[in-house]
Backbone of each chain as nested JSON, in Angstrom:
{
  "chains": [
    {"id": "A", "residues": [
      {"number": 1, "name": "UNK", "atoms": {"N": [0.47, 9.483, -11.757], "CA": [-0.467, 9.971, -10.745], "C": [0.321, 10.71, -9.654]}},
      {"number": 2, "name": "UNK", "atoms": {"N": [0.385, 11.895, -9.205], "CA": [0.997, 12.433, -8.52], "C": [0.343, 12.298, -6.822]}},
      {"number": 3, "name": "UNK", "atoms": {"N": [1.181, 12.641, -6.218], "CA": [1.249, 12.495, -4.423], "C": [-0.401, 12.289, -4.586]}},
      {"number": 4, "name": "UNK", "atoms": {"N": [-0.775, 14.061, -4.363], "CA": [-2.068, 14.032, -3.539], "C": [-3.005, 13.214, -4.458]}},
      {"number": 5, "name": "UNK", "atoms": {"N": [-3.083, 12.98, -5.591], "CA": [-3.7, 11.934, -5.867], "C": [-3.866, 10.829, -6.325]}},
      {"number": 6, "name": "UNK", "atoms": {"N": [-3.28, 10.181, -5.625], "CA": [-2.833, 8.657, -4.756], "C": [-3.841, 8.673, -3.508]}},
      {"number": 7, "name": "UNK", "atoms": {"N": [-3.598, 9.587, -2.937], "CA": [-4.534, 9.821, -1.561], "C": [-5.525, 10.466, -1.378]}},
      {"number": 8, "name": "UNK", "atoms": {"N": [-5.773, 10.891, -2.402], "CA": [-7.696, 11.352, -3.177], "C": [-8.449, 9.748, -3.851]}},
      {"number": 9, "name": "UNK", "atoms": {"N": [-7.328, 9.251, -4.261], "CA": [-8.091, 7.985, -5.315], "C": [-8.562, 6.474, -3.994]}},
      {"number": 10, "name": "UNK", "atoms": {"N": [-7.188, 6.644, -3.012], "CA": [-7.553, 5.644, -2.389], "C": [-8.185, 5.712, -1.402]}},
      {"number": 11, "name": "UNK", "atoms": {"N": [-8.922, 7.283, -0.999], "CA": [-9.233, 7.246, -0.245], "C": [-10.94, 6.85, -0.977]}},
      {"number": 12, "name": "UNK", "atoms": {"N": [-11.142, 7.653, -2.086], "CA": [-12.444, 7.632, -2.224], "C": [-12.594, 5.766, -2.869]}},
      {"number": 13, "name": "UNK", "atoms": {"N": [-11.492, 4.461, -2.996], "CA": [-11.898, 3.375, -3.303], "C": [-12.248, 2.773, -1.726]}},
      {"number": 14, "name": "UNK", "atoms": {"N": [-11.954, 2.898, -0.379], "CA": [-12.317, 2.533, 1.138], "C": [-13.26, 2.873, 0.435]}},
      {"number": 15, "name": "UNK", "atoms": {"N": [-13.828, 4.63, 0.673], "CA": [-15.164, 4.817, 1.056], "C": [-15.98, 3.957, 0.135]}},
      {"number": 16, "name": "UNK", "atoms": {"N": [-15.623, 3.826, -0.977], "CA": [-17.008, 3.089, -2.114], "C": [-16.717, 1.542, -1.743]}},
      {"number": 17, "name": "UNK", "atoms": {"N": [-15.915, 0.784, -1.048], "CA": [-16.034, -0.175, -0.665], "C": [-16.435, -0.429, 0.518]}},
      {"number": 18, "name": "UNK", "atoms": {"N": [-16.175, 0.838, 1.533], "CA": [-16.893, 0.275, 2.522], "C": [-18.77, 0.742, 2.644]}},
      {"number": 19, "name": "UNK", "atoms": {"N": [-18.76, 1.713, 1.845], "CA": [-20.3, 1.903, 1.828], "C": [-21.182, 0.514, 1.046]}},
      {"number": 20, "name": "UNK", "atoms": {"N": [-20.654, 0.132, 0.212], "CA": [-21.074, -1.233, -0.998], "C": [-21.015, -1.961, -0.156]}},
      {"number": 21, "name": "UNK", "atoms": {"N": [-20.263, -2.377, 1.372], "CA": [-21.011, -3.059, 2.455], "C": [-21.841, -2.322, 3.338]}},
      {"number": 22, "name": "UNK", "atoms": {"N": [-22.206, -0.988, 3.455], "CA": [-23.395, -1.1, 4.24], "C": [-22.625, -0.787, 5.697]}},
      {"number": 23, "name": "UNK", "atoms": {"N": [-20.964, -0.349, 5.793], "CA": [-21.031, -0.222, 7.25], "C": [-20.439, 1.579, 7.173]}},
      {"number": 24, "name": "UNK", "atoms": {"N": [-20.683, 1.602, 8.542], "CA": [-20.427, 3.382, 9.181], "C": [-19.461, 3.231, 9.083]}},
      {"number": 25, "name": "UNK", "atoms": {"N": [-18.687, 4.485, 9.213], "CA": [-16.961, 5.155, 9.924], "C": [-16.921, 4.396, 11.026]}},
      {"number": 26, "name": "UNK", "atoms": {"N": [-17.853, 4.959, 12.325], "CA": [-17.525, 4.234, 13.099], "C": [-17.295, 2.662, 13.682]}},
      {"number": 27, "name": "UNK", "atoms": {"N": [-18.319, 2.177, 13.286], "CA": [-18.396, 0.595, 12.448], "C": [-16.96, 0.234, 12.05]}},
      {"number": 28, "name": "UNK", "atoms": {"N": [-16.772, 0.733, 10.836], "CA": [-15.374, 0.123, 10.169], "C": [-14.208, 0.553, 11.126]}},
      {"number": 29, "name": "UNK", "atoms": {"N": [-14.104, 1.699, 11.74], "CA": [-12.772, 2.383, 12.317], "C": [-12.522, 1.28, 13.27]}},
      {"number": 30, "name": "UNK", "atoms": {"N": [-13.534, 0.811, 14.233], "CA": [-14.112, -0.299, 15.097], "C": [-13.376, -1.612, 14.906]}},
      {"number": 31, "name": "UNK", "atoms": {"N": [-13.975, -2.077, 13.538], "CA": [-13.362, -3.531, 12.829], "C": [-12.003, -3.142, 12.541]}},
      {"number": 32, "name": "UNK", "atoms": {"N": [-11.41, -2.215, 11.902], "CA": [-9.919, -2.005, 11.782], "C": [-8.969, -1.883, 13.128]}},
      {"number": 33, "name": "UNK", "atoms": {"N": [-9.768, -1.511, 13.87], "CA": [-9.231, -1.113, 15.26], "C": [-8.182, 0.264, 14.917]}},
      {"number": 34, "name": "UNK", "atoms": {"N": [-8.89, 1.5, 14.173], "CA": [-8.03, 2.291, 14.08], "C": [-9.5, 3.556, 14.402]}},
      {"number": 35, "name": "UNK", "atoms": {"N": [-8.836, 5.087, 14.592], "CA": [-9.824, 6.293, 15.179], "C": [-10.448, 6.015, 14.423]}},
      {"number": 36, "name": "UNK", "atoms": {"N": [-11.831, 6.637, 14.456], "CA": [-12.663, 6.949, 13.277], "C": [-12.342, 8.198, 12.514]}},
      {"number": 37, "name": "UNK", "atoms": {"N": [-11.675, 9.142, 13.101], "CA": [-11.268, 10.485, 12.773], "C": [-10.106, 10.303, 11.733]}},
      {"number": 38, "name": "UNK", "atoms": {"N": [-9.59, 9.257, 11.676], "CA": [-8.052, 8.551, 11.065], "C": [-9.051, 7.957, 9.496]}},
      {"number": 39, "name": "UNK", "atoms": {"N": [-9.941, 7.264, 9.796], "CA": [-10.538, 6.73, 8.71], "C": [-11.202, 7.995, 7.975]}},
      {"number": 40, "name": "UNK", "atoms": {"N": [-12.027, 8.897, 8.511], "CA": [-12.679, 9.917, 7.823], "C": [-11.271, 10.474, 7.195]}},
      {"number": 41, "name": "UNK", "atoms": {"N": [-10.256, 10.827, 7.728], "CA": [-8.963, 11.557, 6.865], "C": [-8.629, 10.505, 5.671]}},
      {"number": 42, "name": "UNK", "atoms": {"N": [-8.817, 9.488, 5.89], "CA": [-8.218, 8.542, 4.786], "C": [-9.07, 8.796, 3.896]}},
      {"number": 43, "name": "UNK", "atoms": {"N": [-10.443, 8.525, 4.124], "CA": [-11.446, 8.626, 2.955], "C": [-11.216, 9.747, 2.366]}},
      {"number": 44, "name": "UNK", "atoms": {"N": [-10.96, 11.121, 2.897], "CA": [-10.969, 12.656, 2.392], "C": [-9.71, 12.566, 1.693]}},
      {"number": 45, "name": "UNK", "atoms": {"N": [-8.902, 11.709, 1.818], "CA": [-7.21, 11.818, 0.673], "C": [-6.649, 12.635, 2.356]}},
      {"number": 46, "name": "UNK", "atoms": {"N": [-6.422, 12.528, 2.994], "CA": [-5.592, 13.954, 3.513], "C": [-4.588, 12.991, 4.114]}},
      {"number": 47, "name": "UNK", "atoms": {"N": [-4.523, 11.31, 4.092], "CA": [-3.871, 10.886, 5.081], "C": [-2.64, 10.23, 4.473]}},
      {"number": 48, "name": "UNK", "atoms": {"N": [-1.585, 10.173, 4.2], "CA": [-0.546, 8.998, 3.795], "C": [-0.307, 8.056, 4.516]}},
      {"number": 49, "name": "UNK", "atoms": {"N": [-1.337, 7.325, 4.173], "CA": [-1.296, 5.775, 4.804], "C": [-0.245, 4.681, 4.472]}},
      {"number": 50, "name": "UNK", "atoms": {"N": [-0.107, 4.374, 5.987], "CA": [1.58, 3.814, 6.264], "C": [0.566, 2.141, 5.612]}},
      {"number": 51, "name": "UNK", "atoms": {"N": [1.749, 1.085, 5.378], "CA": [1.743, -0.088, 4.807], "C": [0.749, -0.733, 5.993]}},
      {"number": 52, "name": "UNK", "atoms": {"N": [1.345, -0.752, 7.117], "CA": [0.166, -1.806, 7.86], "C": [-1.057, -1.368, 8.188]}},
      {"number": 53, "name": "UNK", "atoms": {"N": [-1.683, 0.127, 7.85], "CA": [-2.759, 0.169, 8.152], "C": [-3.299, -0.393, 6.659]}},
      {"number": 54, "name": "UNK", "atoms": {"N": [-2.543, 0.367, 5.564], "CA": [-3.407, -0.246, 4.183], "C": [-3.889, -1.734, 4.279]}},
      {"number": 55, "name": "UNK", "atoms": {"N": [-2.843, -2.571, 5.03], "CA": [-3.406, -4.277, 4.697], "C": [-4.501, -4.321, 5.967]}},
      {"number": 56, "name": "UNK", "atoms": {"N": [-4.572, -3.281, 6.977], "CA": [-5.44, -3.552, 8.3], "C": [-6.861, -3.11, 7.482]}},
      {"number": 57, "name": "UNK", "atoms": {"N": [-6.848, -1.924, 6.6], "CA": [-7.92, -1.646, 5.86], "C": [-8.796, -2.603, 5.132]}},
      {"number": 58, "name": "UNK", "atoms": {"N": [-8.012, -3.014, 3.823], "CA": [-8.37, -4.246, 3.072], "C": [-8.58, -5.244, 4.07]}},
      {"number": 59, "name": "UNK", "atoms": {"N": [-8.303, -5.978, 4.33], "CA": [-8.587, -6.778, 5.483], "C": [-10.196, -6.332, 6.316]}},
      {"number": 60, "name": "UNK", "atoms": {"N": [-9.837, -5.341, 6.572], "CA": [-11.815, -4.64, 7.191], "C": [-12.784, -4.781, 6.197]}},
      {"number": 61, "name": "UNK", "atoms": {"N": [-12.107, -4.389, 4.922], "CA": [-13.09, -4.534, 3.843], "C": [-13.585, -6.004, 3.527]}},
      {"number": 62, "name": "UNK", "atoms": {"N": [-12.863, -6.768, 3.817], "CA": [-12.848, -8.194, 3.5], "C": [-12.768, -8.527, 1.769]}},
      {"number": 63, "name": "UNK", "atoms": {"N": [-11.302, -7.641, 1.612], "CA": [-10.681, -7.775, 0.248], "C": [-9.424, -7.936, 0.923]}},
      {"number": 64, "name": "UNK", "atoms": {"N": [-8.595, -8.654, -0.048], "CA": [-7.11, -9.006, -0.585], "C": [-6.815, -7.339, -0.784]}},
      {"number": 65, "name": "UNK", "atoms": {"N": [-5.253, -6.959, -0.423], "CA": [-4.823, -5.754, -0.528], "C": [-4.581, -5.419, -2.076]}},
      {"number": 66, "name": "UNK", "atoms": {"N": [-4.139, -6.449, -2.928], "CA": [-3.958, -6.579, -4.43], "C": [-5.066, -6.025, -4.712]}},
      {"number": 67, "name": "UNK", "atoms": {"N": [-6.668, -6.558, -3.929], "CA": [-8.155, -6.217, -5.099], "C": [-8.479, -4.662, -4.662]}},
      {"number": 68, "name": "UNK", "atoms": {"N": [-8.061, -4.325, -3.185], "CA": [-8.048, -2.977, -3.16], "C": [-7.391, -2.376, -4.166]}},
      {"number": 69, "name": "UNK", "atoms": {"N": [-6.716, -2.474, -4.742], "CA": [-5.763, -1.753, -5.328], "C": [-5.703, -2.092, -6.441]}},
      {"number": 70, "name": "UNK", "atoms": {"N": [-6.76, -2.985, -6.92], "CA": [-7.33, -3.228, -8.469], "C": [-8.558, -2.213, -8.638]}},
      {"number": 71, "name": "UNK", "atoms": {"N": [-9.121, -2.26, -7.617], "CA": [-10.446, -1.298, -7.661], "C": [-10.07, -0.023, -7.959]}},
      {"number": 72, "name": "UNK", "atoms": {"N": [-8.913, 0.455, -7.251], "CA": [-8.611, 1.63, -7.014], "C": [-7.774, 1.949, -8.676]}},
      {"number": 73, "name": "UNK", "atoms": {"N": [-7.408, 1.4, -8.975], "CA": [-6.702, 1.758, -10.333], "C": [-8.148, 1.683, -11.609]}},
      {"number": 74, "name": "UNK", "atoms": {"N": [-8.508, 0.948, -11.417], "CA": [-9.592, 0.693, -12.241], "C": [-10.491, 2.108, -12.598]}},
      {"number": 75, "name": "UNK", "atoms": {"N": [-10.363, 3.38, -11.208], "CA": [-10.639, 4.832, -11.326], "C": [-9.946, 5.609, -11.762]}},
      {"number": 76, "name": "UNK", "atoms": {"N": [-8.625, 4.655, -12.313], "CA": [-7.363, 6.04, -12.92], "C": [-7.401, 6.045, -14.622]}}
    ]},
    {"id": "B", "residues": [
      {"number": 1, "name": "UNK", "atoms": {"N": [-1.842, -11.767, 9.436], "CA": [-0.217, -11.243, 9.023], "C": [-0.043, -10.144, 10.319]}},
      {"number": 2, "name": "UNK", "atoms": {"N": [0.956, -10.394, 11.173], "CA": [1.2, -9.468, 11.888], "C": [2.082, -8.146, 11.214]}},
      {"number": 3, "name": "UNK", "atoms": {"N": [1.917, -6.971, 12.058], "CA": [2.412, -5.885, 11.788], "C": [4.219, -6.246, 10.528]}},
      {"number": 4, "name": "UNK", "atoms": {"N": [5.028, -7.052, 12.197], "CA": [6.425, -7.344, 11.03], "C": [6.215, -7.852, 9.979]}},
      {"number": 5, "name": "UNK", "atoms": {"N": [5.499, -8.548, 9.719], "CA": [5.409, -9.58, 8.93], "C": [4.875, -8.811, 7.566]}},
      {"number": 6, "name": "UNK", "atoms": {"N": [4.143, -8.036, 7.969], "CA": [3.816, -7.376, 6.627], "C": [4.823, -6.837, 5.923]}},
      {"number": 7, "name": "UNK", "atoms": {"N": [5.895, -5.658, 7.031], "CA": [7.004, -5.285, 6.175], "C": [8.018, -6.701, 6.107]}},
      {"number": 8, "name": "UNK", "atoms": {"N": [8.259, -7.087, 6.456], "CA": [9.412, -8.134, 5.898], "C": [8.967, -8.804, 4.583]}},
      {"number": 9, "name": "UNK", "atoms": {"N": [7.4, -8.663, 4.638], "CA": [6.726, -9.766, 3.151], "C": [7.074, -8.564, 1.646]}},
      {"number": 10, "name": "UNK", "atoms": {"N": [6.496, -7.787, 1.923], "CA": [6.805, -6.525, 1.281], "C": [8.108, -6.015, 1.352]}},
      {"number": 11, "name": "UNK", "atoms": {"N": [9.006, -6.38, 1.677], "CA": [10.707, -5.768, 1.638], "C": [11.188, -7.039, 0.724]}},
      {"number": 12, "name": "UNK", "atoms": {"N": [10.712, -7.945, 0.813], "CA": [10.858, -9.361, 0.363], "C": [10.481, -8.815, -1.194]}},
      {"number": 13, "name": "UNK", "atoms": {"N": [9.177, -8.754, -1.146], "CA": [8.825, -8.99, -2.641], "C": [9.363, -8.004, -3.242]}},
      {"number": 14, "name": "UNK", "atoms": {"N": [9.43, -6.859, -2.492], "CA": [10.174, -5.633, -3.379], "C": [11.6, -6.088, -3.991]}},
      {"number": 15, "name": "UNK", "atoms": {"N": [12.401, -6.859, -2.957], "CA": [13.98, -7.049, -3.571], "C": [13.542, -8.013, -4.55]}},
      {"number": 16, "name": "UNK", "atoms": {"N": [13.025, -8.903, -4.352], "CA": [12.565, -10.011, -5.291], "C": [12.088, -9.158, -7.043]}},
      {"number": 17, "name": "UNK", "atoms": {"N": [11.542, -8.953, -7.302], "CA": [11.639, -8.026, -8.745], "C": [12.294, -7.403, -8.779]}},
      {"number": 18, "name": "UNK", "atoms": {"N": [13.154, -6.27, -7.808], "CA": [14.234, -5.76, -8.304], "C": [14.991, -6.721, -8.776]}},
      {"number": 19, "name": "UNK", "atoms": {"N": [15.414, -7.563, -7.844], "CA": [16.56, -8.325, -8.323], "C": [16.099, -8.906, -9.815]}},
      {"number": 20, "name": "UNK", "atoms": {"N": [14.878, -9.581, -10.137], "CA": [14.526, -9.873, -11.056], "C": [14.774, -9.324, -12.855]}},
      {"number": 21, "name": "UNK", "atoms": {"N": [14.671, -7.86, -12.228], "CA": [15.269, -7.056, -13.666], "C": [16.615, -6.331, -13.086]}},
      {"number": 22, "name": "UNK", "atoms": {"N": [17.252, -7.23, -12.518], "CA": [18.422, -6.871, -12.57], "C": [18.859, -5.484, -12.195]}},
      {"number": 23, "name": "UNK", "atoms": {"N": [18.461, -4.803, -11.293], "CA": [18.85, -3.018, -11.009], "C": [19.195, -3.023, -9.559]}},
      {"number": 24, "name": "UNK", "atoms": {"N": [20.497, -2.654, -9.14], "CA": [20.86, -2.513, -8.47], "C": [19.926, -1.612, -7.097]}},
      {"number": 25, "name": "UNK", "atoms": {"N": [20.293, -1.723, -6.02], "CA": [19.594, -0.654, -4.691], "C": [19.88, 0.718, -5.531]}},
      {"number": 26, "name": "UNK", "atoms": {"N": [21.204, 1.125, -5.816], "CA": [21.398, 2.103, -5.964], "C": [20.788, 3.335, -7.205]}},
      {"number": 27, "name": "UNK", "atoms": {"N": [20.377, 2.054, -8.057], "CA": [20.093, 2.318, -9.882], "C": [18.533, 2.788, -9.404]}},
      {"number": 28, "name": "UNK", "atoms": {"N": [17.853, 1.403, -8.489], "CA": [16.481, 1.733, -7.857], "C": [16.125, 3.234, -7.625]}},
      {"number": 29, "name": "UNK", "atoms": {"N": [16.904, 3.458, -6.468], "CA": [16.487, 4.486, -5.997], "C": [16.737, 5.879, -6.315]}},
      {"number": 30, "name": "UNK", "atoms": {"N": [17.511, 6.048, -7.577], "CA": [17.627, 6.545, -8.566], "C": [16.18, 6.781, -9.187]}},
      {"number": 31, "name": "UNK", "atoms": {"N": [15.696, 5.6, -9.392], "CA": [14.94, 5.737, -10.432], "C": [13.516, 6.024, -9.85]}},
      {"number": 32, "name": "UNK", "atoms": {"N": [13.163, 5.706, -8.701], "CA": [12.306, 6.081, -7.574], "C": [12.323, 7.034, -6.511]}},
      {"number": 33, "name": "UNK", "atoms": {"N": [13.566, 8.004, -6.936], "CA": [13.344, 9.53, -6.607], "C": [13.39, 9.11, -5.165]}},
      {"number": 34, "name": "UNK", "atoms": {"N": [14.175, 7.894, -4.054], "CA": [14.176, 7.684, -2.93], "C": [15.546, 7.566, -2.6]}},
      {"number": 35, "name": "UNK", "atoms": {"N": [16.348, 7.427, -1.184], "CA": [17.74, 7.321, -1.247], "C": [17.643, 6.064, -0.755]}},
      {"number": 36, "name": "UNK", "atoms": {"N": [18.621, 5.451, -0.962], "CA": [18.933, 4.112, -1.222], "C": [18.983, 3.186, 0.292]}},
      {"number": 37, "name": "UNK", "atoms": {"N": [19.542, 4.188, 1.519], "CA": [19.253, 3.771, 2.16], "C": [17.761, 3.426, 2.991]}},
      {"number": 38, "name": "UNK", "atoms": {"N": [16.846, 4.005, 2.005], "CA": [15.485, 3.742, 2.807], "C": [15.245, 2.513, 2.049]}},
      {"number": 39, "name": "UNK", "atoms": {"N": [15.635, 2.507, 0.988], "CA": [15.351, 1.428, -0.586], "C": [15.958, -0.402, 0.57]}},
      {"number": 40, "name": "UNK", "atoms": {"N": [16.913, 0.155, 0.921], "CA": [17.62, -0.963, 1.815], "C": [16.983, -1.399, 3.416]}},
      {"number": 41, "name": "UNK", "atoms": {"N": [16.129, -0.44, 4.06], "CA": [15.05, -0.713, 4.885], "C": [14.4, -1.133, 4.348]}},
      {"number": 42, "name": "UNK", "atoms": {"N": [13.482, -0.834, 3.656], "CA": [12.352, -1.691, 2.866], "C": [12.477, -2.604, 3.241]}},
      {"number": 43, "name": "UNK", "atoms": {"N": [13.829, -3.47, 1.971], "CA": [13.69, -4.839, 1.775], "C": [14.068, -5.207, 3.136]}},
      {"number": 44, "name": "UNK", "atoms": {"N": [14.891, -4.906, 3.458], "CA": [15.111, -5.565, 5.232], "C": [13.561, -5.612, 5.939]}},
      {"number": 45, "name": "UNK", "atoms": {"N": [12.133, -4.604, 5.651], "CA": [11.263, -5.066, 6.226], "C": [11.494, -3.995, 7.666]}},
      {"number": 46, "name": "UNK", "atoms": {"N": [12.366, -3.023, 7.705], "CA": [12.41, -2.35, 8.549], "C": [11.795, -1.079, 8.631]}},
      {"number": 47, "name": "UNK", "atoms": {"N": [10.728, -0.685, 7.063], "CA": [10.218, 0.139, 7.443], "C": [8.512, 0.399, 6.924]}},
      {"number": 48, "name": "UNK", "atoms": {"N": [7.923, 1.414, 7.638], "CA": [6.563, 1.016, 7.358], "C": [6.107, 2.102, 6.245]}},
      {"number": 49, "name": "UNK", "atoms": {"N": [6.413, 1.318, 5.366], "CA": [6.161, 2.276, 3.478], "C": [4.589, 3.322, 3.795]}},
      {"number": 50, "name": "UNK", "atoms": {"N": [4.875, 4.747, 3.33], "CA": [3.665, 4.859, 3.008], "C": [3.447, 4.556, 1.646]}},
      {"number": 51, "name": "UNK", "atoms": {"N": [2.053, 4.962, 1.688], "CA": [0.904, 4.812, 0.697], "C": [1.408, 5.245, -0.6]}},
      {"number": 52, "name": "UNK", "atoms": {"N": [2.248, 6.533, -0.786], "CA": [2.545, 7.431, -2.135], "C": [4.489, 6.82, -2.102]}},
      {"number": 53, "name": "UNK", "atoms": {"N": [4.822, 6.096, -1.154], "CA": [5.916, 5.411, -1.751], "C": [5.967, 4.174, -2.321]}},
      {"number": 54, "name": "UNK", "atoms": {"N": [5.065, 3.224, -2.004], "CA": [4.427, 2.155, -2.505], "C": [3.764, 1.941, -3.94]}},
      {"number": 55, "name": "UNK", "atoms": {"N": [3.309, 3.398, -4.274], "CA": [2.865, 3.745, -5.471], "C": [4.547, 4.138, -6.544]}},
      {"number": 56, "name": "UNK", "atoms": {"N": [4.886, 4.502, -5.625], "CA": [5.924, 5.382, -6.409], "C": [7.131, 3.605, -6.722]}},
      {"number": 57, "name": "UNK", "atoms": {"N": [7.327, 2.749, -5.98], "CA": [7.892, 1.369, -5.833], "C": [7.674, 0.719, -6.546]}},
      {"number": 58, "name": "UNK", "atoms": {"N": [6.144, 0.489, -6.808], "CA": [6.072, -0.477, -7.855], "C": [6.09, 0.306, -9.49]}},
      {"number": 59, "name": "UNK", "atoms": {"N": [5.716, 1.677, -9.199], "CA": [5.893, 2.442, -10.376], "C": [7.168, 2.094, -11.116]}},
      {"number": 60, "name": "UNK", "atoms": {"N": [8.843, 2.167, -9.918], "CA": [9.934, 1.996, -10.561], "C": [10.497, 0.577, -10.647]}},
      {"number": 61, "name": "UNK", "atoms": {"N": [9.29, -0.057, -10.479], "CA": [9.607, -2.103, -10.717], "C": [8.859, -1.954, -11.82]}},
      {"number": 62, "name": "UNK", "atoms": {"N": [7.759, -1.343, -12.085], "CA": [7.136, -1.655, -13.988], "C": [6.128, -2.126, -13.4]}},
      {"number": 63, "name": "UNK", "atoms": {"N": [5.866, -2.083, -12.54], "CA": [4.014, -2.911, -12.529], "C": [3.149, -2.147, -11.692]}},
      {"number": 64, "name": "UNK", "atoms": {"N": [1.922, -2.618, -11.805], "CA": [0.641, -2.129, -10.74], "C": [0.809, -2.201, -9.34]}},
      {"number": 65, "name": "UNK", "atoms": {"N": [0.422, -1.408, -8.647], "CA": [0.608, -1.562, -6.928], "C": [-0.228, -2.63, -6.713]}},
      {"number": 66, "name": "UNK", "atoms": {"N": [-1.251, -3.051, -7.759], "CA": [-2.0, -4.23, -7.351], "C": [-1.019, -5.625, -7.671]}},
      {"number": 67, "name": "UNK", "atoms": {"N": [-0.432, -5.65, -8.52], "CA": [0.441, -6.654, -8.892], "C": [1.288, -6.948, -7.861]}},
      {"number": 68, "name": "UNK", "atoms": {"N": [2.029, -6.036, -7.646], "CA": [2.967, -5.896, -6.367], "C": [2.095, -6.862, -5.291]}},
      {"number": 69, "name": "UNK", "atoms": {"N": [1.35, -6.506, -4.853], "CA": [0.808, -6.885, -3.565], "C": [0.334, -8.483, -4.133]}},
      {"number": 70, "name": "UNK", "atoms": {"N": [-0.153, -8.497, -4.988], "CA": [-0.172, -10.096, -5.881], "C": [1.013, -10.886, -5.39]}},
      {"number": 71, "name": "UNK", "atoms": {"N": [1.849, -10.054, -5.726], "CA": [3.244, -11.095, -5.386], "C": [3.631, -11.309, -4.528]}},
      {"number": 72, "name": "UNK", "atoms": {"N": [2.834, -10.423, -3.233], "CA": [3.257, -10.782, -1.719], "C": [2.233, -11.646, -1.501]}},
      {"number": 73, "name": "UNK", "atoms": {"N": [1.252, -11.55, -1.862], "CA": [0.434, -12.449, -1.623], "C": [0.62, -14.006, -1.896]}},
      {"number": 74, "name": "UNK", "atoms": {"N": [0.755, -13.724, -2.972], "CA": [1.721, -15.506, -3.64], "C": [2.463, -15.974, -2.17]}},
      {"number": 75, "name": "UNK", "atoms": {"N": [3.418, -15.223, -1.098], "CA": [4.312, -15.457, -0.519], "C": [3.728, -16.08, 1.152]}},
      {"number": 76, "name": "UNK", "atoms": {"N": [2.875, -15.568, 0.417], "CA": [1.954, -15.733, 2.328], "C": [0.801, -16.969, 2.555]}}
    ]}
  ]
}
């Protein structure tokens, strides 16, 4: 799987996990305590997300960083 | 899990399978297209991995980025 999509795949497994709960950008950016403008880039792939936001993410989702990243392979 | 704590858990588990199949820092980062001295932050926990090196990490340990994070998880 090359660079940019790594950060096309994980961005679009947030968005389908955080929509499958039912919350906003702003909502989640909120619970992560990160921009919302930072989360919309993540969802779009454009962002290379450093290690502690990925576990601050999962964690918002109220998944284990492992099941993020089971979901997310599960699209490759 | 605070911020350190994440990289030190993750610098941890990373040396931990390296060491496991036996490949040196140097053979690693060889083989993960990284220089050795970042390979040696890691495990020290001194640095904050992105997203497409994490992919690319567990790529050159043989397993899933979900596995990986399995095994930090085990640790915590």
């Amino acid at each position: 799987m090359d660079d940019k999509n790594v950060k096309t795949q994980f961005g679009l497994t947030v968005r389908k996990l955080r929509l499958s709960k039912n919350i906003s950008q702003e909502k989640f950016a909120e619970i992560v305590g990160l921009h919302r403008t930072y989360i919309s880039e993540v969802e779009r792939g454009t962002r290379n997300v450093t290690l502690i936001n990925v576990v601050k993410i999962a964690k918002g989702l109220e998944v284990k960083t492992s099941e993020l990243f089971c979901e997310m392979e599960k699209e490759i």
